[in-house]
C-alpha atoms as a printed R data frame, in Angstrom:
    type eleno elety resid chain resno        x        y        z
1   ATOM     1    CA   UNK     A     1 -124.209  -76.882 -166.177
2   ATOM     2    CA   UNK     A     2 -126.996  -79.533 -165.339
3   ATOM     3    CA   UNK     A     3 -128.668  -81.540 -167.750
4   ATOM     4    CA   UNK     A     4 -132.109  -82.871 -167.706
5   ATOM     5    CA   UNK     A     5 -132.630  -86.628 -168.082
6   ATOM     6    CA   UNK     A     6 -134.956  -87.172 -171.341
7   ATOM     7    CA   UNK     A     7 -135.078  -85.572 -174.529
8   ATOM     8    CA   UNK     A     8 -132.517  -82.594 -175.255
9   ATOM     9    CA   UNK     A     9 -133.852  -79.230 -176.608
10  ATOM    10    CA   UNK     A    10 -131.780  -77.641 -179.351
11  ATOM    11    CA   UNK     A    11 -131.251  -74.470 -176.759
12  ATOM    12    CA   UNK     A    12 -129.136  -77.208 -174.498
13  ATOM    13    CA   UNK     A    13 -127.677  -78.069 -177.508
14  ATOM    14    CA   UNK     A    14 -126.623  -74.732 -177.945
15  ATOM    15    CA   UNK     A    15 -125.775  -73.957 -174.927
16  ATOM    16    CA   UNK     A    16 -123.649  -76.629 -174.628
17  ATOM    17    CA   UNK     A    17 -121.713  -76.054 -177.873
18  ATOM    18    CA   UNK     A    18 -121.330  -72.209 -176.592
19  ATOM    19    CA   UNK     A    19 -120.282  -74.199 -173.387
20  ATOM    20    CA   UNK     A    20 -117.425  -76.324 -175.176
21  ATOM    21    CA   UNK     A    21 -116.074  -73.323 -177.218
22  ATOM    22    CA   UNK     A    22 -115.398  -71.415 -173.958
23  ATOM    23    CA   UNK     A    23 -113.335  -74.547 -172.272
24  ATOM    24    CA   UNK     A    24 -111.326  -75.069 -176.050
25  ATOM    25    CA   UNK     A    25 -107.869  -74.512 -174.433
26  ATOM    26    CA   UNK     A    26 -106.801  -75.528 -177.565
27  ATOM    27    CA   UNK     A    27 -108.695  -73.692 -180.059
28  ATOM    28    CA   UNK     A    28 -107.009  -72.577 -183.293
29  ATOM    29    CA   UNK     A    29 -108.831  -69.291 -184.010
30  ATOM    30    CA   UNK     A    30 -106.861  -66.562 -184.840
31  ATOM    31    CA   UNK     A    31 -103.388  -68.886 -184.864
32  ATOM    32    CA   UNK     A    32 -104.062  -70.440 -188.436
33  ATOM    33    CA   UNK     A    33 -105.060  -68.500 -191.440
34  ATOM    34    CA   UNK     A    34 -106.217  -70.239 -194.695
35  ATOM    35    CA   UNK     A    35 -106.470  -69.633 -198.131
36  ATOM    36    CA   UNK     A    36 -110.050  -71.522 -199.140
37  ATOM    37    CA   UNK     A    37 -109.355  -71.192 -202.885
38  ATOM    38    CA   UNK     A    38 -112.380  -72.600 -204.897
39  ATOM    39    CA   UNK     A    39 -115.381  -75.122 -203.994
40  ATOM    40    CA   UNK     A    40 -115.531  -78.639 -206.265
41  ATOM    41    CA   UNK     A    41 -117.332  -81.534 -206.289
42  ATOM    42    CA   UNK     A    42 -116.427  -85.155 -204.583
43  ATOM    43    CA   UNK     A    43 -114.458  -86.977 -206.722
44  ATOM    44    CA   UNK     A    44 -113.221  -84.534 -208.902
45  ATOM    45    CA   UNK     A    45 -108.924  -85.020 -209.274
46  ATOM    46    CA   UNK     A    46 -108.463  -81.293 -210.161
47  ATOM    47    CA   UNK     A    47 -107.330  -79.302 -207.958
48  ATOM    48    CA   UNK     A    48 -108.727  -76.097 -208.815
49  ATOM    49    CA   UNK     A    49 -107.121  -73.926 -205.555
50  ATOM    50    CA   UNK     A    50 -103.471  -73.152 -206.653
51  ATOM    51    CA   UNK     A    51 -102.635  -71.735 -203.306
52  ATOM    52    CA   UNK     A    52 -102.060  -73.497 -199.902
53  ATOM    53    CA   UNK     A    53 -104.747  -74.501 -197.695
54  ATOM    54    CA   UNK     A    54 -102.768  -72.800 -194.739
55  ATOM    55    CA   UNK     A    55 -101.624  -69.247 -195.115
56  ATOM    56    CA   UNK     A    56 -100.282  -68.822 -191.373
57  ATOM    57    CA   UNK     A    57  -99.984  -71.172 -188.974
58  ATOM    58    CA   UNK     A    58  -98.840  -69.882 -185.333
59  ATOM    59    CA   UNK     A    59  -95.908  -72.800 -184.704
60  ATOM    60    CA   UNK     A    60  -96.476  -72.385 -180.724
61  ATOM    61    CA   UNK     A    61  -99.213  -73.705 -181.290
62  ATOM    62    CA   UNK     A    62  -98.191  -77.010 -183.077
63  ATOM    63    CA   UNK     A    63  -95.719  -77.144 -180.330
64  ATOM    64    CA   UNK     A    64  -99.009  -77.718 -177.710
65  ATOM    65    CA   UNK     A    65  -99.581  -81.833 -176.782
66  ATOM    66    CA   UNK     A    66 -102.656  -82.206 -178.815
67  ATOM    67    CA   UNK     A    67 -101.490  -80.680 -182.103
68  ATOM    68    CA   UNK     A    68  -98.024  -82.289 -181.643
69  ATOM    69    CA   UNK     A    69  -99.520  -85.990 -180.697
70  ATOM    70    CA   UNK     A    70 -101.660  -85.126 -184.153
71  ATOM    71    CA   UNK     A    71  -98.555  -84.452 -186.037
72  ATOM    72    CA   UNK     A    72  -96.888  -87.528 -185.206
73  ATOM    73    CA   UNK     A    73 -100.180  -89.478 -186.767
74  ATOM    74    CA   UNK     A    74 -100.166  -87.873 -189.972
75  ATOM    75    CA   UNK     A    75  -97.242  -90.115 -191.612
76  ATOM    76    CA   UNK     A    76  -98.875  -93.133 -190.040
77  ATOM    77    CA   UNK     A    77 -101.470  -94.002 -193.209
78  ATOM    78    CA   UNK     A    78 -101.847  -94.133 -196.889
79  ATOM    79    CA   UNK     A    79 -103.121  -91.720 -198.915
80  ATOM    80    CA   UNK     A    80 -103.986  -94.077 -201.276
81  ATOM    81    CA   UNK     A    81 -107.180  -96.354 -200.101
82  ATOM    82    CA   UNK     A    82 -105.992  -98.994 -202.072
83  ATOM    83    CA   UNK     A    83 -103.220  -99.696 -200.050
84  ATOM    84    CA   UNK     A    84 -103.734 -101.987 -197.221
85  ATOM    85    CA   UNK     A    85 -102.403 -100.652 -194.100
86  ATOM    86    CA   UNK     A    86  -99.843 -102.068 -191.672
87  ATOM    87    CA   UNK     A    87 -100.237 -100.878 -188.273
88  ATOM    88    CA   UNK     A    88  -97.333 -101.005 -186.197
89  ATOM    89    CA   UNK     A    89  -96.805 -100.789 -182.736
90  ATOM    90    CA   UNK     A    90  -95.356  -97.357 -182.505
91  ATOM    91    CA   UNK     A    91  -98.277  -96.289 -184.577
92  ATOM    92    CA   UNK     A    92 -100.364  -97.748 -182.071
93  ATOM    93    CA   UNK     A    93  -98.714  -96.139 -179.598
94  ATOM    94    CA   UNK     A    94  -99.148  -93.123 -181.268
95  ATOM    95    CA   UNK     A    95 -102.592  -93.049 -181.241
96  ATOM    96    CA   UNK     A    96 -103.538  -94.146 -177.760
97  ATOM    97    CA   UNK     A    97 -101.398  -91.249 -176.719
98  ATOM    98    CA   UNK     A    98 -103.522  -88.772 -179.338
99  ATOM    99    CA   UNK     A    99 -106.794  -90.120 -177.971
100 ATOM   100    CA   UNK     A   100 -105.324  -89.915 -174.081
101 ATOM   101    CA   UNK     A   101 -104.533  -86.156 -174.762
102 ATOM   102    CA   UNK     A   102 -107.830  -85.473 -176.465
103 ATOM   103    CA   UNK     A   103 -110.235  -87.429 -173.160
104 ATOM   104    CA   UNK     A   104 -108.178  -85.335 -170.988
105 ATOM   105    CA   UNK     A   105 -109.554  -81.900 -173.030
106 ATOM   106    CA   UNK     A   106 -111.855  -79.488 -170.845
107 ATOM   107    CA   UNK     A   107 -113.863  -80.026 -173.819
108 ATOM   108    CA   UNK     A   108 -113.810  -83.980 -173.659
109 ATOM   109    CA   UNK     A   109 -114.392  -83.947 -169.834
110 ATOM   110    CA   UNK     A   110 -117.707  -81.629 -170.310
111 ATOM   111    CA   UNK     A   111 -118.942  -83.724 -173.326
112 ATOM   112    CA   UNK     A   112 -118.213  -86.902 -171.243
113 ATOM   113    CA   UNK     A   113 -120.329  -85.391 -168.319
């Protein structure tokens, strides 16, 4: 697909967000169920959905590079904000490879073009 130079109309918008869901080799739909529970408001401690967020997760797909470069990220921070975070090479490591696997997406290379 060409773009024009200049101002973007929201029908190339949408045509290129219809374009990006058709090159999501990665796409989670129908893989991953959830369970939404209720709606709050920022800030609010409760939490008011007793369930789990995910119902069904399909674990060939967490086995795929992006979801498995993800993974390895999520015990690299705080929860709490409060905490000042210590960044370690590994970690850093880590994350270049994350953001290497995501530029080299179908969906990356189109957005980049």
């Amino acid at each position: 697909m060409a773009w024009a130079a200049g101002r973007t109309t929201d029908a190339e918008l949408a045509r290129l967000a219809e374009e990006l869901v058709a090159r999501d080799e990665d796409s989670a739909v129908g893989k991953v169920d959830l369970t939404l529970g209720c709606s709050t408001r920022t800030g609010n401690r409760r939490d008011c959905s007793p369930l789990p967020l995910f119902k069904r997760v399909d674990e060939a797909l967490l086995r795929r590079p992006l979801y498995a470069k993800l993974l390895a990220l999520y015990d690299n921070y705080d929860e709490d904000v409060a905490v000042k975070e210590r960044v370690t090479g590994a970690e850093t490591r880590e994350e270049e490879a994350f953001l290497a696997e995501v530029l080299k997406s179908p969906v990356m290379a189109e957005t980049l073009r």
